[in-house]
PANURO-248285 format. One record per residue (C-alpha): residue number from 1; residue in one letter; x, y, z. Coordinates in steps of 0.05 Angstrom, whole numbers. Example, Ala and Ser with C-alpha at 12.3 -4.5 7.8 and 13.67 -1.06 7.14 Angstrom:
REM residues 2
r seq:1 type:A x:246 y:-90 z:156
r seq:2 type:S x:273 y:-21 z:143
REM end
This chain:
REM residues 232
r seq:1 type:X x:455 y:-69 z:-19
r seq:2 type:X x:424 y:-68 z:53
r seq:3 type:X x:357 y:-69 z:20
r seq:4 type:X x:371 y:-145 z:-8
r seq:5 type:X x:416 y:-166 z:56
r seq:6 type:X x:352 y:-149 z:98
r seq:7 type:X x:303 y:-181 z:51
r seq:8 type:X x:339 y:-253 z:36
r seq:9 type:X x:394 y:-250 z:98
r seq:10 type:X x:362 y:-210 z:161
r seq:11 type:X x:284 y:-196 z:156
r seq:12 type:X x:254 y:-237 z:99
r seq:13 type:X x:276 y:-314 z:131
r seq:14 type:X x:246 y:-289 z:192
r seq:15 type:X x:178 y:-260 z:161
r seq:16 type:X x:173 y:-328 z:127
r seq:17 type:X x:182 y:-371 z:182
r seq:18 type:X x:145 y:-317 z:231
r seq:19 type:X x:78 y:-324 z:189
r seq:20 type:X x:89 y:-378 z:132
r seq:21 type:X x:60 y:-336 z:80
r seq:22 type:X x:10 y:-371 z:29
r seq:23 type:X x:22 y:-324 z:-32
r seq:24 type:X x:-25 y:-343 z:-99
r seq:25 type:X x:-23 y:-300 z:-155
r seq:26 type:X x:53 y:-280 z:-161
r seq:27 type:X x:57 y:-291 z:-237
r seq:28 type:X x:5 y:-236 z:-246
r seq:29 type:X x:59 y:-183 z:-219
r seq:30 type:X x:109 y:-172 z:-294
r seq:31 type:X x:183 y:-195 z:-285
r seq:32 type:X x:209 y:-124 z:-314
r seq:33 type:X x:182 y:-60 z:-326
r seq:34 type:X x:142 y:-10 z:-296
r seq:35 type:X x:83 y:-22 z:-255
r seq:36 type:X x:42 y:-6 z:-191
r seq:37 type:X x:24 y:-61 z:-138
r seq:38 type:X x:-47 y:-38 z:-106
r seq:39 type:X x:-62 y:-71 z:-45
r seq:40 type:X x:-111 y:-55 z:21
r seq:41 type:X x:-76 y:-34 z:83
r seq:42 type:X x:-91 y:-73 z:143
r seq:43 type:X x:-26 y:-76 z:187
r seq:44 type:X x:34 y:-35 z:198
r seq:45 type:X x:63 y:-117 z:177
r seq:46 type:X x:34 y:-100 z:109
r seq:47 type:X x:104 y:-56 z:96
r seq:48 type:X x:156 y:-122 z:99
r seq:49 type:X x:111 y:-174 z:84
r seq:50 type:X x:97 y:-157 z:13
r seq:51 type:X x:166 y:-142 z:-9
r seq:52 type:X x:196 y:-201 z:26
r seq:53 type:X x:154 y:-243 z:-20
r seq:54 type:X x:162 y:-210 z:-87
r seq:55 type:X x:227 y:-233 z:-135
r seq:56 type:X x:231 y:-157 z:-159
r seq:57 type:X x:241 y:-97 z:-107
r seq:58 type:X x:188 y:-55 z:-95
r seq:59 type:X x:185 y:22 z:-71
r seq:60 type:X x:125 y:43 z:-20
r seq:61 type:X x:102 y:116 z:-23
r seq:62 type:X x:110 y:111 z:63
r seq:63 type:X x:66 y:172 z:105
r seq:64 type:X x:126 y:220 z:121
r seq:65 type:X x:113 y:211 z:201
r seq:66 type:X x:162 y:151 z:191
r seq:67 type:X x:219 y:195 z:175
r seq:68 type:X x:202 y:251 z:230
r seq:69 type:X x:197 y:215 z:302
r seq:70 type:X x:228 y:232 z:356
r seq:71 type:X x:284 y:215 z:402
r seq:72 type:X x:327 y:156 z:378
r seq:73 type:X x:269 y:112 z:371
r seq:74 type:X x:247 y:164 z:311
r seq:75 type:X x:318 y:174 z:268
r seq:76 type:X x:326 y:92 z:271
r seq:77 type:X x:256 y:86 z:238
r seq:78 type:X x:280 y:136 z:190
r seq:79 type:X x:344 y:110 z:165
r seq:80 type:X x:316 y:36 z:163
r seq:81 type:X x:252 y:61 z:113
r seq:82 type:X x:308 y:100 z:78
r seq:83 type:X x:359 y:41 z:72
r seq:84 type:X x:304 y:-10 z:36
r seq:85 type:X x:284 y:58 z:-10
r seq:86 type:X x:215 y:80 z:14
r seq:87 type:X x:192 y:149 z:-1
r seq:88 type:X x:169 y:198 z:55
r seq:89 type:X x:90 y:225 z:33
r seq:90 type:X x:60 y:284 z:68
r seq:91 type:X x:-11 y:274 z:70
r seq:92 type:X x:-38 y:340 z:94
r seq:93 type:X x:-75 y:369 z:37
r seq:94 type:X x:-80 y:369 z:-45
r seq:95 type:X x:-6 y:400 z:-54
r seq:96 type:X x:20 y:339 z:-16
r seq:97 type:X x:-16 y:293 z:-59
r seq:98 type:X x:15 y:329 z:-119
r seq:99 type:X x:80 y:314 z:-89
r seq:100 type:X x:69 y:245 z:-83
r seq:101 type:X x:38 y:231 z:-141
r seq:102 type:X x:105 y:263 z:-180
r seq:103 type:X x:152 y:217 z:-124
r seq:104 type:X x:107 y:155 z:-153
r seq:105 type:X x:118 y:174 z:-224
r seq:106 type:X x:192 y:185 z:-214
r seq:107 type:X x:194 y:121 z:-193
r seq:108 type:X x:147 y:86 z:-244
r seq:109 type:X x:198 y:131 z:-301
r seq:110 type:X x:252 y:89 z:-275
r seq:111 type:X x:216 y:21 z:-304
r seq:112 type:X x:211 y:7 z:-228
r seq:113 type:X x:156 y:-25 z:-183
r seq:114 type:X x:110 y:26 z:-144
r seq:115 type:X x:70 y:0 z:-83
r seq:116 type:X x:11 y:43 z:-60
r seq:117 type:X x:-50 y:34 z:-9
r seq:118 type:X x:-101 y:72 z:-46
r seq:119 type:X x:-142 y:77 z:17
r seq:120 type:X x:-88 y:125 z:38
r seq:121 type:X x:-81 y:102 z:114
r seq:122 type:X x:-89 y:27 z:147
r seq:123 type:X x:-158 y:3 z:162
r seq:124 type:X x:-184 y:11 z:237
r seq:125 type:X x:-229 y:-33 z:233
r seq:126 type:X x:-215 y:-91 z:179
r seq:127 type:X x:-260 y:-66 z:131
r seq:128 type:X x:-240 y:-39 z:60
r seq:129 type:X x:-252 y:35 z:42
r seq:130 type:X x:-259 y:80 z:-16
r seq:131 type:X x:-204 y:87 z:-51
r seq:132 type:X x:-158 y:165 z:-68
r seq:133 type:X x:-146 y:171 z:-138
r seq:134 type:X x:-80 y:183 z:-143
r seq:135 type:X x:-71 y:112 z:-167
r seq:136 type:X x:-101 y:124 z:-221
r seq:137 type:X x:-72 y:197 z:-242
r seq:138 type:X x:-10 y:160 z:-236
r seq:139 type:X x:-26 y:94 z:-274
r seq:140 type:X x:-61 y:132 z:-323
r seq:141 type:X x:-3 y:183 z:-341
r seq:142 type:X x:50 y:131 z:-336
r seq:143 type:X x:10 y:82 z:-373
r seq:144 type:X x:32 y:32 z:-331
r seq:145 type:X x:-17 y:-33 z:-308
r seq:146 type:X x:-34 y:-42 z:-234
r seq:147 type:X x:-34 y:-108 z:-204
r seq:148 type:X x:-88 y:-104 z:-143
r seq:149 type:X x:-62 y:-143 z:-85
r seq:150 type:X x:-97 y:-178 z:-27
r seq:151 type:X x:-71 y:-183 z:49
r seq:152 type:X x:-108 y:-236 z:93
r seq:153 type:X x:-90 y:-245 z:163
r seq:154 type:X x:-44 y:-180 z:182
r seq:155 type:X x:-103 y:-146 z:220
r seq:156 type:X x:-104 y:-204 z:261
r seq:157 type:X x:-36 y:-214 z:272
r seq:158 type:X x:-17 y:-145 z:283
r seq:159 type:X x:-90 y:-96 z:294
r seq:160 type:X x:-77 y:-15 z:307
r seq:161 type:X x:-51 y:8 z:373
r seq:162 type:X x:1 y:-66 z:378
r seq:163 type:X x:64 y:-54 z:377
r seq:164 type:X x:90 y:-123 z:350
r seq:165 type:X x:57 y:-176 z:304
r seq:166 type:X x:40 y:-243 z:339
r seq:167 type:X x:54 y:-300 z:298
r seq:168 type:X x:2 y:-327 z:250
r seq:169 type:X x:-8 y:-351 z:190
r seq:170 type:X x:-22 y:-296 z:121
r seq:171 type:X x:-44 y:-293 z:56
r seq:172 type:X x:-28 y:-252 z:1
r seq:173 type:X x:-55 y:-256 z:-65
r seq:174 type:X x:-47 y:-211 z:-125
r seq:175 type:X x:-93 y:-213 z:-187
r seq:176 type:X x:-81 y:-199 z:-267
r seq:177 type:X x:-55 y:-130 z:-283
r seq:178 type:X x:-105 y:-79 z:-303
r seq:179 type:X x:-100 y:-45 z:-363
r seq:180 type:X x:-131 y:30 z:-364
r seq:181 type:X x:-85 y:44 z:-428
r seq:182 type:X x:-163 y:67 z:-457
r seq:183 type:X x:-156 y:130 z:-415
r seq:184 type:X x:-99 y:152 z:-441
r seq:185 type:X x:-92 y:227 z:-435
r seq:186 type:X x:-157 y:228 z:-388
r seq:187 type:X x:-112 y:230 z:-319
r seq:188 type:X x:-147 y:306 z:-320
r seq:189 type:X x:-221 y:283 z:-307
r seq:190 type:X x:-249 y:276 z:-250
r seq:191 type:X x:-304 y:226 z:-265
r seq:192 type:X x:-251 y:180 z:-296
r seq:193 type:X x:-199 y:181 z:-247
r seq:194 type:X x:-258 y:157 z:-204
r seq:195 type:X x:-279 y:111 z:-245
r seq:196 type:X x:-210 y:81 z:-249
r seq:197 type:X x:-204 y:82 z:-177
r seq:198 type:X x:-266 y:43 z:-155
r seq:199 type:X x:-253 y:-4 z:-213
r seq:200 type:X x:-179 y:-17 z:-173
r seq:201 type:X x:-214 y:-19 z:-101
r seq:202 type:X x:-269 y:-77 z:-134
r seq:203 type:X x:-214 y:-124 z:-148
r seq:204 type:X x:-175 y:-119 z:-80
r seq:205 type:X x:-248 y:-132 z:-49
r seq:206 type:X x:-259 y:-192 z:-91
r seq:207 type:X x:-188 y:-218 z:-72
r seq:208 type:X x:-186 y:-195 z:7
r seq:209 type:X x:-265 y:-215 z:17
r seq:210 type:X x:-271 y:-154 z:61
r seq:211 type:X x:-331 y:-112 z:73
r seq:212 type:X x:-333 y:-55 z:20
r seq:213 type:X x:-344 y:21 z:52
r seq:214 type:X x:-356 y:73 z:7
r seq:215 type:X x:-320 y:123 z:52
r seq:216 type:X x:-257 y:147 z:60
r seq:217 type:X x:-217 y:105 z:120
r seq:218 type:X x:-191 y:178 z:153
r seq:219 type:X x:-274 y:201 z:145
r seq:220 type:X x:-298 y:131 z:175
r seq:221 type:X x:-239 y:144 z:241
r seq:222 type:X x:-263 y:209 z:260
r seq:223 type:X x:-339 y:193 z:253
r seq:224 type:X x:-321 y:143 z:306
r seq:225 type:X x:-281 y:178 z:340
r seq:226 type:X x:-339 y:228 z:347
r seq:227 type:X x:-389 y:178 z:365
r seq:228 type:X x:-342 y:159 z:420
r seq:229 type:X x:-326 y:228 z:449
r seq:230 type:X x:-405 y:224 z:447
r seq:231 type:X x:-414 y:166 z:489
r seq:232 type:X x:-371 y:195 z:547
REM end
């Protein structure tokens, strides 16, 4: 109940009338039935924007540091990613990927929506990045189709390290489904789930017009991060 109140009541009016969304492509994303929603991952904005636009609710597989803060700052972040239904993802190492990829399919059992950033952590710099393949493991077993979606504008309105989103103007476009149906029983191989992947990360390019980096985002942060403690 609190998830709809906030979307169409509390949060959603506001989003709209904060950043006057242009959305193309929402026929592309099915009226029932399972499916995951693919999109880059520019801006901590990225979380409420997308669902406040979609006529179906949508779960997000949400890096578990939400749910473990600190202080009272922490526990209210916690109970409001809890109240709209996101699931909590520790990313430390291939077990926790396991997990998550059995939390997705859970919810992709239940005929529901699944959002994922394959990129696995926000962009520092604007630019897209190589894809983890648990999108595909879990499209793949489920046999479910992923719609890639496109976010223009949130770096800008909201970049790492600020706090709040300025007001400005998005876009958010999603593109046909994708149908990987032809790899059915192939979640297993390595060089498919790859495949599959890049395949995924091509269409959000062609829809977000970002730079392509074949490199994972977390690889590409602490190479600069390197280069920086270099500098000093």
């Amino acid at each position: 109940m609190f998830y709809y109140v906030l979307k169409y009541v509390l949060l959603g009016p506001l989003l709209r009338l904060t950043f006057r969304p242009r959305i193309q492509g929402l026929e592309h994303v099915p009226e029932d039935g399972a499916a995951i929603v693919a999109g880059n991952h520019l801006s901590f904005s990225d979380h409420f924007l997308m669902p406040a636009i979609l006529r179906r609710r949508i779960t997000f597989l949400a890096k578990a540091e939400y749910f473990t803060g600190p202080g009272l700052k922490g526990r209210l972040t916690a109970a409001f990613f809890r109240s709209i239904g996101q699931i909590p993802v520790d990313r430390s190492g291939r077990q926790a990927g396991q997990a998550a990829i059995a939390e997705g399919l859970k919810v992709l059992g239940s005929g529901e929506l699944l959002g994922i950033y394959p990129e696995g952590t926000r962009s520092h710099d604007g630019r897209l990045y190589k894809g983890r393949v648990g999108v595909a493991v879990m499209a793949i077993r489920a046999g479910v189709p992923v719609v890639p979606c496109a976010m223009q504008g949130t770096f800008e309105i909201q970049p790492p390290g600020r706090r709040l989103p300025r007001p400005g103007r998005v876009t958010i476009r999603f593109g046909e489904p994708m149908d990987f149906s032809r790899f059915a029983g192939m979640e297993g191989e390595r060089a498919v789930l790859r495949a599959v992947t890049d395949e995924i990360m091509y269409e959000i390019m062609k829809l977000s017009g970002q730079e392509y980096v074949d490199l994972y985002a977390n690889e590409a942060k602490a190479q600069q991060k390197d280069r920086s403690g270099s500098r000093d």
